[in-house]
ZADO-1210 file (C-alpha; in nm, 4 decimals, padded with zeros to 6 digits):
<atoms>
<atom x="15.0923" y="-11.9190" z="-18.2898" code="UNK" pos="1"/>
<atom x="14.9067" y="-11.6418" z="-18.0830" code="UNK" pos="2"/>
<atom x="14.9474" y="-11.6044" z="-17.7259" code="UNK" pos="3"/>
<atom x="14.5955" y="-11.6719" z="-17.4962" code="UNK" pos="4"/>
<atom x="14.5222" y="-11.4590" z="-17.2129" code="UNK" pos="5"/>
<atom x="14.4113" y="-11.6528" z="-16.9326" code="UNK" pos="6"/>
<atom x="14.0846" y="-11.5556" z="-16.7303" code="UNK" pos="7"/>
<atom x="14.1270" y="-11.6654" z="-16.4137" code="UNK" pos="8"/>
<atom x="13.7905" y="-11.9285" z="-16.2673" code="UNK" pos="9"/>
<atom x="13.6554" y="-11.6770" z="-15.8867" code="UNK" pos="10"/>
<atom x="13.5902" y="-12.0844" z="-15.7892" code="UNK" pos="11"/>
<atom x="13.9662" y="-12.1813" z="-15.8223" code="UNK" pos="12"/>
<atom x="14.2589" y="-12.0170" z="-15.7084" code="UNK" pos="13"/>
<atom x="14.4567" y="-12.1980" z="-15.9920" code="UNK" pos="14"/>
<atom x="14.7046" y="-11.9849" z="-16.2216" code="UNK" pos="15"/>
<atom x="14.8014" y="-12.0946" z="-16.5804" code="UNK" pos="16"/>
<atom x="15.1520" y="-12.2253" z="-16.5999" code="UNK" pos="17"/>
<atom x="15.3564" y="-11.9279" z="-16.6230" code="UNK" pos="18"/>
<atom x="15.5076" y="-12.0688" z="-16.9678" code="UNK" pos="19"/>
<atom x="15.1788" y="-11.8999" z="-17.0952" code="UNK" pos="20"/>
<atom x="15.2833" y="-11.5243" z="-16.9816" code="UNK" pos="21"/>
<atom x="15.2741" y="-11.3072" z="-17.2779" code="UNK" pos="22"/>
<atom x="15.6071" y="-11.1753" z="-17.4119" code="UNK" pos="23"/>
<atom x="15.3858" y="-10.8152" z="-17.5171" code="UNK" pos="24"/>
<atom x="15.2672" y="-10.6614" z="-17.2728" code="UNK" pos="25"/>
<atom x="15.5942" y="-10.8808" z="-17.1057" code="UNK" pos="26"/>
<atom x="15.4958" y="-11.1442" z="-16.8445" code="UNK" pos="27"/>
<atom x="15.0896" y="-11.0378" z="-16.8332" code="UNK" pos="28"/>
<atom x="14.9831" y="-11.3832" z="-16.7410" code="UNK" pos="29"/>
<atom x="14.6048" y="-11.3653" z="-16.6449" code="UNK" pos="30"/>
<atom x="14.3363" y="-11.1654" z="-16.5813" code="UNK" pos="31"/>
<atom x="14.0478" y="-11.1852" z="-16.2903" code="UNK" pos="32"/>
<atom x="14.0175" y="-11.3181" z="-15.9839" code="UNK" pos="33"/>
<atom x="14.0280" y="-11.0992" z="-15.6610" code="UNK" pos="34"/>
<atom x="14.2704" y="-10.9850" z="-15.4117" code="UNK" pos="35"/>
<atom x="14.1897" y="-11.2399" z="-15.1306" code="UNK" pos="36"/>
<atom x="14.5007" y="-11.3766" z="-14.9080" code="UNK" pos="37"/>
<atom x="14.4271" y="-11.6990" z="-15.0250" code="UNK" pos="38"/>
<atom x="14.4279" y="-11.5822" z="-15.4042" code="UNK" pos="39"/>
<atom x="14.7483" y="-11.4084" z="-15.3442" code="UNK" pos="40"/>
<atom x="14.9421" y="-11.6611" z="-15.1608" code="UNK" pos="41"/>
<atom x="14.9008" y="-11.9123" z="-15.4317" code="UNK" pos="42"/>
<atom x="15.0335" y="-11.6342" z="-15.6871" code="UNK" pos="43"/>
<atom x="15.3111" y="-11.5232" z="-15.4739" code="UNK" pos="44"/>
<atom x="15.3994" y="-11.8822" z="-15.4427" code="UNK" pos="45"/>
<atom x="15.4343" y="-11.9232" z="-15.8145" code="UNK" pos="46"/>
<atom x="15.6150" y="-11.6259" z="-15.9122" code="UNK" pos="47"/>
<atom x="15.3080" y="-11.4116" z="-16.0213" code="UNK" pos="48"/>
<atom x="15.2434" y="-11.0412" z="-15.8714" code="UNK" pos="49"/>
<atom x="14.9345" y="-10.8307" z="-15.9473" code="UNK" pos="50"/>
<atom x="14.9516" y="-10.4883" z="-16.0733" code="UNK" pos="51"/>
<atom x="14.6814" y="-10.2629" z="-16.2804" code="UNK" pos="52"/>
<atom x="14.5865" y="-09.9534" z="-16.3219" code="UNK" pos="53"/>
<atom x="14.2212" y="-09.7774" z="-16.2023" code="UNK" pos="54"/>
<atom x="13.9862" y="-09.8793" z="-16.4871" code="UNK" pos="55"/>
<atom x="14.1921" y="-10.1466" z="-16.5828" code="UNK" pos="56"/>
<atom x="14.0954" y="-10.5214" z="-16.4986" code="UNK" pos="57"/>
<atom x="14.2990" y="-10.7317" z="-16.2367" code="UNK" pos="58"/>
<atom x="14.5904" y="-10.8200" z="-16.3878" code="UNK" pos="59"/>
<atom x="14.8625" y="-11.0968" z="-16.3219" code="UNK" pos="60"/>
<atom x="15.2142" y="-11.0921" z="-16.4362" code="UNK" pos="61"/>
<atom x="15.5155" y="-11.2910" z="-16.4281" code="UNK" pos="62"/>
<atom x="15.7999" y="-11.0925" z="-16.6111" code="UNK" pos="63"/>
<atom x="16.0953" y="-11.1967" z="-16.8190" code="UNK" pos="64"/>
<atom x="16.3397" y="-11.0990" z="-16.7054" code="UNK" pos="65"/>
<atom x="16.3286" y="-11.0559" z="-16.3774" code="UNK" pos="66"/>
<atom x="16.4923" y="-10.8114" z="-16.1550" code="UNK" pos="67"/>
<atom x="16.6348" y="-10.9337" z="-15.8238" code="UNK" pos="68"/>
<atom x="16.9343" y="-10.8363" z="-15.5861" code="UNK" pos="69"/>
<atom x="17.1730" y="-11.0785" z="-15.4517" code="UNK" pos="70"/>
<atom x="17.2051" y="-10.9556" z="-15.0672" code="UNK" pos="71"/>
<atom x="17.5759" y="-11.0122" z="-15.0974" code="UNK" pos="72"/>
<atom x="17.5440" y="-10.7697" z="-15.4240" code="UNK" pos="73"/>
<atom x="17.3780" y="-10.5104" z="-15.2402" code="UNK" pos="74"/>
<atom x="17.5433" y="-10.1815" z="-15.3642" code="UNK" pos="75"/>
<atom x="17.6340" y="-09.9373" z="-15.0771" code="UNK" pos="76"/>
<atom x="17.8404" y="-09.6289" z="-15.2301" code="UNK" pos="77"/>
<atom x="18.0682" y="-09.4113" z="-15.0315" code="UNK" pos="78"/>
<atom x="17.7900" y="-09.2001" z="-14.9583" code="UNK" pos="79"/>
<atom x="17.5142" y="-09.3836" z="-14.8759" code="UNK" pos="80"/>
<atom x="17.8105" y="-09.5579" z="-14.5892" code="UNK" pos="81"/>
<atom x="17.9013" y="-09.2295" z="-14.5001" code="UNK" pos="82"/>
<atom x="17.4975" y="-09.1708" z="-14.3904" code="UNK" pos="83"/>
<atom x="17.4806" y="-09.4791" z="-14.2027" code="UNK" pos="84"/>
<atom x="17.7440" y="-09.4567" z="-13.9737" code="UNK" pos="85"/>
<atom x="17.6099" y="-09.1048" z="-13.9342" code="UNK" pos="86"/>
<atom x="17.2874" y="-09.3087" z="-13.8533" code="UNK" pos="87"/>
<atom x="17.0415" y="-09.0338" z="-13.8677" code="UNK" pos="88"/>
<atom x="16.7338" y="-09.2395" z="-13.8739" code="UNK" pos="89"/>
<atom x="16.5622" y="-09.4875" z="-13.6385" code="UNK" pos="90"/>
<atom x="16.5048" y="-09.8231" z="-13.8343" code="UNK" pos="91"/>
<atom x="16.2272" y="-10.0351" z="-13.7208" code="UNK" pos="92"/>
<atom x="15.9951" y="-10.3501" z="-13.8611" code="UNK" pos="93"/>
<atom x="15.6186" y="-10.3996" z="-13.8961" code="UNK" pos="94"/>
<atom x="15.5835" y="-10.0724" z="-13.6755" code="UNK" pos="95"/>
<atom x="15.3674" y="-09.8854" z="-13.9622" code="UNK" pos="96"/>
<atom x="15.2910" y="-10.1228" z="-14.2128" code="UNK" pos="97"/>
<atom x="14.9439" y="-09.9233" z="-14.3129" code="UNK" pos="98"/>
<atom x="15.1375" y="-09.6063" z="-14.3343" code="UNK" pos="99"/>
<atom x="15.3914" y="-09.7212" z="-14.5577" code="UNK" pos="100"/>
<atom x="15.1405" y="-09.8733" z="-14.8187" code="UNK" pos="101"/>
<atom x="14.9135" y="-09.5528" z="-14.7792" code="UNK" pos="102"/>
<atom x="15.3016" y="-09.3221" z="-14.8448" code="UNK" pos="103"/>
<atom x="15.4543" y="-09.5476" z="-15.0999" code="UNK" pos="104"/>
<atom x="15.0913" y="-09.4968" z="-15.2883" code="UNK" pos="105"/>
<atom x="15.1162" y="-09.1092" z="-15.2651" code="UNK" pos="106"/>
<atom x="15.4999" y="-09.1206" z="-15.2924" code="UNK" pos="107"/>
<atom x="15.5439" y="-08.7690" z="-15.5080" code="UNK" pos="108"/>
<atom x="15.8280" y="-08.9171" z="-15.7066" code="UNK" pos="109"/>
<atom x="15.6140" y="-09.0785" z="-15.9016" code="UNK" pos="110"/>
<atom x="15.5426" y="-08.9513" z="-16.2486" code="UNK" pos="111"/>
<atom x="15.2468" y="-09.1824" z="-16.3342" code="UNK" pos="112"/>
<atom x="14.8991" y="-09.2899" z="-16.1541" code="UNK" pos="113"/>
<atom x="14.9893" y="-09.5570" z="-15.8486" code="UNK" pos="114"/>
<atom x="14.8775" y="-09.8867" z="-15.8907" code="UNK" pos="115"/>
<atom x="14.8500" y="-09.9201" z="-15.5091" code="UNK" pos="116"/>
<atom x="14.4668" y="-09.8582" z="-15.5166" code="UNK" pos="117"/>
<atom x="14.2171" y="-09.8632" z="-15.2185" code="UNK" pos="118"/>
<atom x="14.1792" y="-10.2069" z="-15.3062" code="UNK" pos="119"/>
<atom x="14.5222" y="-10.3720" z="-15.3202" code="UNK" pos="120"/>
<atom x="14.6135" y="-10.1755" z="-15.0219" code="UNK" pos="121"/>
<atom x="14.3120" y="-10.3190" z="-14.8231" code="UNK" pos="122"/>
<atom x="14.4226" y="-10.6500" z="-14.9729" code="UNK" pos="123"/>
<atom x="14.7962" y="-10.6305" z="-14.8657" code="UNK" pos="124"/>
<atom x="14.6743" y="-10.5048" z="-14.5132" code="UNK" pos="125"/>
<atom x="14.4999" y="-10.7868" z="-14.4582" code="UNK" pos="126"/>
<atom x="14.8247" y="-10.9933" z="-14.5710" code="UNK" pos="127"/>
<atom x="15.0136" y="-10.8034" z="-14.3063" code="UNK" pos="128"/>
<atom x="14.7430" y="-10.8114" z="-14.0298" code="UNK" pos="129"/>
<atom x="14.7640" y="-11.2197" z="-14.1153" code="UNK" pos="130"/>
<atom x="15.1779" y="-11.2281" z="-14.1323" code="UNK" pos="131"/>
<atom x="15.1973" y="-11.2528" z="-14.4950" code="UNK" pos="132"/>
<atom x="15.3211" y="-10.8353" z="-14.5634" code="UNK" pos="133"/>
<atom x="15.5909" y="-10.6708" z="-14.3812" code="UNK" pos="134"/>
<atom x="15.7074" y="-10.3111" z="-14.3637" code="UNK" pos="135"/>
<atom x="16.0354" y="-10.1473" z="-14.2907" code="UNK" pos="136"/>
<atom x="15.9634" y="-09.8488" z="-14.1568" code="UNK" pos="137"/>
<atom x="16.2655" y="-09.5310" z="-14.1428" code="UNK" pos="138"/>
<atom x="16.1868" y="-09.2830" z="-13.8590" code="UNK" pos="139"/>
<atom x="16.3662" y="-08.8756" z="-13.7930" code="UNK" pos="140"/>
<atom x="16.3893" y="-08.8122" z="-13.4079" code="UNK" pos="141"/>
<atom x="16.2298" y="-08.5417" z="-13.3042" code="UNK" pos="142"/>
<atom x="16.5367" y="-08.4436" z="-13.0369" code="UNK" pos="143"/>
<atom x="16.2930" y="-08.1764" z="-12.8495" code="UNK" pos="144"/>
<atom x="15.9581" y="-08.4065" z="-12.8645" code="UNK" pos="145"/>
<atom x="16.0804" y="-08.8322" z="-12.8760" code="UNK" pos="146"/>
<atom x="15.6977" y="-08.8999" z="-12.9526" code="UNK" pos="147"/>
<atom x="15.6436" y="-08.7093" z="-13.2441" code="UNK" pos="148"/>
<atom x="15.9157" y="-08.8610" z="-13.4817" code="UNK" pos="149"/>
<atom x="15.8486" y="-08.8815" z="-13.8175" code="UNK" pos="150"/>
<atom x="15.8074" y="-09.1405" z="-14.1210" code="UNK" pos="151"/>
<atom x="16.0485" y="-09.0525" z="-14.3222" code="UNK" pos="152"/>
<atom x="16.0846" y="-09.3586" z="-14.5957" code="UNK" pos="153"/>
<atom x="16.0208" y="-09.6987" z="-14.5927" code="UNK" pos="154"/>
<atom x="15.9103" y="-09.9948" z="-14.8038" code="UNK" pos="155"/>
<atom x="15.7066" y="-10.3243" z="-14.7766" code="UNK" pos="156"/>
<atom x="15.6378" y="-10.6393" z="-14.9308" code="UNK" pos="157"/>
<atom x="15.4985" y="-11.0236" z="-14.9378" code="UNK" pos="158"/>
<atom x="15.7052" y="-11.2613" z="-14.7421" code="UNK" pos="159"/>
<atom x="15.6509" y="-11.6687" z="-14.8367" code="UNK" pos="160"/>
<atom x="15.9246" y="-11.8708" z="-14.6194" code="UNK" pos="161"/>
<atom x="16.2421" y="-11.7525" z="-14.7323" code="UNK" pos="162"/>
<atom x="16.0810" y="-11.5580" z="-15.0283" code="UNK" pos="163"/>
<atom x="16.0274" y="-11.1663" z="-14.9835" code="UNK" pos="164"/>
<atom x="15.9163" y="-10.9811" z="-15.2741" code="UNK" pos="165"/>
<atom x="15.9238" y="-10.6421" z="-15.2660" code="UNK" pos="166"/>
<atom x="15.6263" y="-10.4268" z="-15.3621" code="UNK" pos="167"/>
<atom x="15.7178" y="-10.0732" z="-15.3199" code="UNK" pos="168"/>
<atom x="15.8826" y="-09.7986" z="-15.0912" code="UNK" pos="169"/>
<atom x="15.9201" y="-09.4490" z="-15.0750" code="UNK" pos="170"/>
<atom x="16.1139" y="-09.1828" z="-14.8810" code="UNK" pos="171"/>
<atom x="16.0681" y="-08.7740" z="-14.7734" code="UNK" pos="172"/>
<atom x="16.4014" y="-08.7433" z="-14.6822" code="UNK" pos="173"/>
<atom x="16.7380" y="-08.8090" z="-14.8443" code="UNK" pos="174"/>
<atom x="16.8564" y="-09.1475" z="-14.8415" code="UNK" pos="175"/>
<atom x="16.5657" y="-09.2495" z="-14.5795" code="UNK" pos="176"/>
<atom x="16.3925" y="-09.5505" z="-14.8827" code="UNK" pos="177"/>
<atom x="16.7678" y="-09.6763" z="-14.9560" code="UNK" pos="178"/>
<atom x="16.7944" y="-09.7101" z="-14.5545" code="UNK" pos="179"/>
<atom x="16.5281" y="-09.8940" z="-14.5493" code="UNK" pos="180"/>
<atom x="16.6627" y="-10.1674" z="-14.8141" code="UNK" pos="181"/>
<atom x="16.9826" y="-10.2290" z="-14.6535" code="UNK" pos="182"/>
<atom x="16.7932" y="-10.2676" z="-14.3127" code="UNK" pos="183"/>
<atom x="16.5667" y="-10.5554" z="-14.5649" code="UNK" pos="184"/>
<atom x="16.9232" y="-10.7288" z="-14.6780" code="UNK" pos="185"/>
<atom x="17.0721" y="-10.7016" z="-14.3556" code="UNK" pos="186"/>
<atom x="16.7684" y="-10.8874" z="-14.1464" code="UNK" pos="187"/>
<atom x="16.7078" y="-11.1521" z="-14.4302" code="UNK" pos="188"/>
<atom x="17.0898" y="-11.2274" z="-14.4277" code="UNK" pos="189"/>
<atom x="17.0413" y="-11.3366" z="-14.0689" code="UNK" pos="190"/>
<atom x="16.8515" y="-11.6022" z="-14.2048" code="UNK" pos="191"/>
<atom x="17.0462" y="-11.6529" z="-14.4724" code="UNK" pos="192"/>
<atom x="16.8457" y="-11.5373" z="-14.7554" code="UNK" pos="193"/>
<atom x="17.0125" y="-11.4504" z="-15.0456" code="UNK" pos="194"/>
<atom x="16.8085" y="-11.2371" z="-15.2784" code="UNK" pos="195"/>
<atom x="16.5132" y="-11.0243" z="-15.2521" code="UNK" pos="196"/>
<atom x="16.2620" y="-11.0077" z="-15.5489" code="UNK" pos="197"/>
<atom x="16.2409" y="-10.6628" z="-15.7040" code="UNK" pos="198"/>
<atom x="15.9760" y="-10.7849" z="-15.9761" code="UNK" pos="199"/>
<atom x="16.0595" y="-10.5229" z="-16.2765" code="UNK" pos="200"/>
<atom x="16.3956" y="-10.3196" z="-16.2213" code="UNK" pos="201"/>
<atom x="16.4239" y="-09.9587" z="-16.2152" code="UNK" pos="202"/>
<atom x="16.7159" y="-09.7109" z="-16.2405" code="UNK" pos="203"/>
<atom x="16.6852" y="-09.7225" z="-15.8597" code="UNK" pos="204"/>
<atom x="16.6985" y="-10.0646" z="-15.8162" code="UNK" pos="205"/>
<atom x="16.9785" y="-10.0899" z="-16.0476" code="UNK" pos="206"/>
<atom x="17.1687" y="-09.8157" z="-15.8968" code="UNK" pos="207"/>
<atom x="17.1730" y="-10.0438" z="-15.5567" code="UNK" pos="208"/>
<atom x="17.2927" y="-10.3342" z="-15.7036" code="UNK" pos="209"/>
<atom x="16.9801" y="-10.5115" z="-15.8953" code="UNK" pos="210"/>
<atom x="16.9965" y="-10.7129" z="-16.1752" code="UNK" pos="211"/>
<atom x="16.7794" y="-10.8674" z="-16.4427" code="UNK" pos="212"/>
<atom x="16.7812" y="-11.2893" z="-16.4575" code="UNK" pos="213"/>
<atom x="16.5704" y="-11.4800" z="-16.6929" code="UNK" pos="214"/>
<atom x="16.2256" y="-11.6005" z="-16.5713" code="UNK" pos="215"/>
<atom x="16.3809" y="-11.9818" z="-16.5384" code="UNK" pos="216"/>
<atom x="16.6245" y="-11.8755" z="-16.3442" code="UNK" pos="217"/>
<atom x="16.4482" y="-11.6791" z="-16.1117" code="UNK" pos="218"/>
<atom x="16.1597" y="-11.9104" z="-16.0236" code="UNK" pos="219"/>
<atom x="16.4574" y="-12.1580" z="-15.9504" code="UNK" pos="220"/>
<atom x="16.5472" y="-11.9157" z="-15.6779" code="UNK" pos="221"/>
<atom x="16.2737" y="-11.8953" z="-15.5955" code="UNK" pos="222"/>
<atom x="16.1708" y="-12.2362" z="-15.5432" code="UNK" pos="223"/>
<atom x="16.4933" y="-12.2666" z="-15.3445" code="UNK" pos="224"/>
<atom x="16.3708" y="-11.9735" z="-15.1028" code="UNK" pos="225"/>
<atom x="16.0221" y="-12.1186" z="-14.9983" code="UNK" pos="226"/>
<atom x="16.1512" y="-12.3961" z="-14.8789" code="UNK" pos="227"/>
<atom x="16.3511" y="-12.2621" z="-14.6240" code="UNK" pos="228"/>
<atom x="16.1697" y="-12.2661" z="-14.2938" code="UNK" pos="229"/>
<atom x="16.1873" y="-11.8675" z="-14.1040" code="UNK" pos="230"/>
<atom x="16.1499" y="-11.8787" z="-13.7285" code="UNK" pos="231"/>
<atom x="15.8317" y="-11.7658" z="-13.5771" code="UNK" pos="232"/>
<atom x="15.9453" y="-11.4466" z="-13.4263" code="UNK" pos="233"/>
<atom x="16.1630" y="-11.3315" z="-13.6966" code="UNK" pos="234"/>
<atom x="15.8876" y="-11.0755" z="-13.8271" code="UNK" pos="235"/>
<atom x="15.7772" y="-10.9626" z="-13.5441" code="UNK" pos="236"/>
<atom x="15.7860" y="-10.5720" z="-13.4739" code="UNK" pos="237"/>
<atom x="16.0847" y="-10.4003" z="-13.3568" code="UNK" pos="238"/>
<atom x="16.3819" y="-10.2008" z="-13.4143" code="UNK" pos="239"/>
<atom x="16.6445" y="-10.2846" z="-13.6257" code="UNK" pos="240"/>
<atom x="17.0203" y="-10.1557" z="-13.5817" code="UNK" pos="241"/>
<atom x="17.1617" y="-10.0704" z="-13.9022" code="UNK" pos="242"/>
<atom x="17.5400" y="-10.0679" z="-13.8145" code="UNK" pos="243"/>
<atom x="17.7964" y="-10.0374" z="-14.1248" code="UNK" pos="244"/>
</atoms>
């Protein structure tokens, strides 16, 4: 039986069931719709992400499998420990959230076109400016000038309850974006949160401990995570210690 693509209704912010994501292109779910906070609320809630290309249509997706870490997986090497008790960056939350999207966009690493466009990063600052989006931001000290550090890596992503799923990050200096995710574990495991969503998984991602679970299992998690109820202040801006 052939698979239908969905076109999502602009009067409904509905998704199909996420049974009918395609298995090729794997997890494209539905098409459509716009990048409202409403719109993406109700797909973050559900398991579904957008993600397309300039020229391309919006697109929905819901992958199987699905890459995650398990905070108490977190990989830290010998290295990467080594660097943080060096701590040679200043860690801090929701500081710079429109810098980060507008860096992890142009992050040079990248090999293909960003699917961070004007759009979604309009869309996702609007998230933020509402408390939906969060960044962690990694910061060098100027030692001569205090007020002219620098961003040096960071990431953000879309926070439901106990759910974060991470959207993207990026980094100028060494180490500065893996900083940044063990500041991410550390905070949610305050809370006790016990997995982040990575979406697809990358040999980054994998190298710090991410793994792929099957679609089922992963909205189970999921499900588990929005229920838990995250104390008013806990996003709010400030600096986080990253002691090993």
């Amino acid at each position: 039986m052939s698979q239908i693509l969905y076109q999502l209704d602009d009067n409904s912010l509905d998704f199909p069931p996420i049974s009918a994501a395609l298995t090729e292109p794997n997890g494209l779910l539905a098409l459509g719709g716009d990048l409202s906070t409403q719109r993406l609320l109700s797909a973050y809630a559900n398991g579904i992400f957008p993600w397309y290309s300039e020229g391309d249509p919006l697109m929905w997706w819901s992958p199987n499998p699905r890459a995650i870490i398990n905070i108490e997986q977190l990989r830290i090497n010998r290295t990467l420990a080594k660097a943080i008790r060096k701590a040679p960056y200043t860690i801090t939350l929701n500081q710079a959230f429109t810098e980060v999207i507008q860096l992890c966009a142009d992050a040079p690493f990248r090999d293909d076109e960003t699917w961070i466009l004007d759009e979604m990063q309009s869309a996702y600052i609007d998230l933020h400016q509402q408390g939906h989006a969060h960044s962690i931001e990694v910061w060098q000290e100027n030692d001569d000038d205090i007020q002219s550090r620098q961003l040096v890596g960071g990431l953000y992503g879309v926070a439901v309850n106990g759910f974060f799923s991470g959207e993207s990050m990026f980094y100028k200096k060494p180490n500065a974006s893996k900083f940044a995710l063990v500041a991410l574990s550390r905070l949610l495991k305050e809370i006790e949160i016990s997995f982040i969503d990575c979406q697809l998984l990358n040999p980054f991602l994998a190298d710090m401990g991410a793994i792929e679970v099957s679609r089922d299992i992963f909205l189970q998690k999921q499900q588990n995570a929005i229920t838990k109820v995250v104390p008013t202040n806990f996003w709010q801006a400030r600096e986080l210690l990253l002691s090993n």
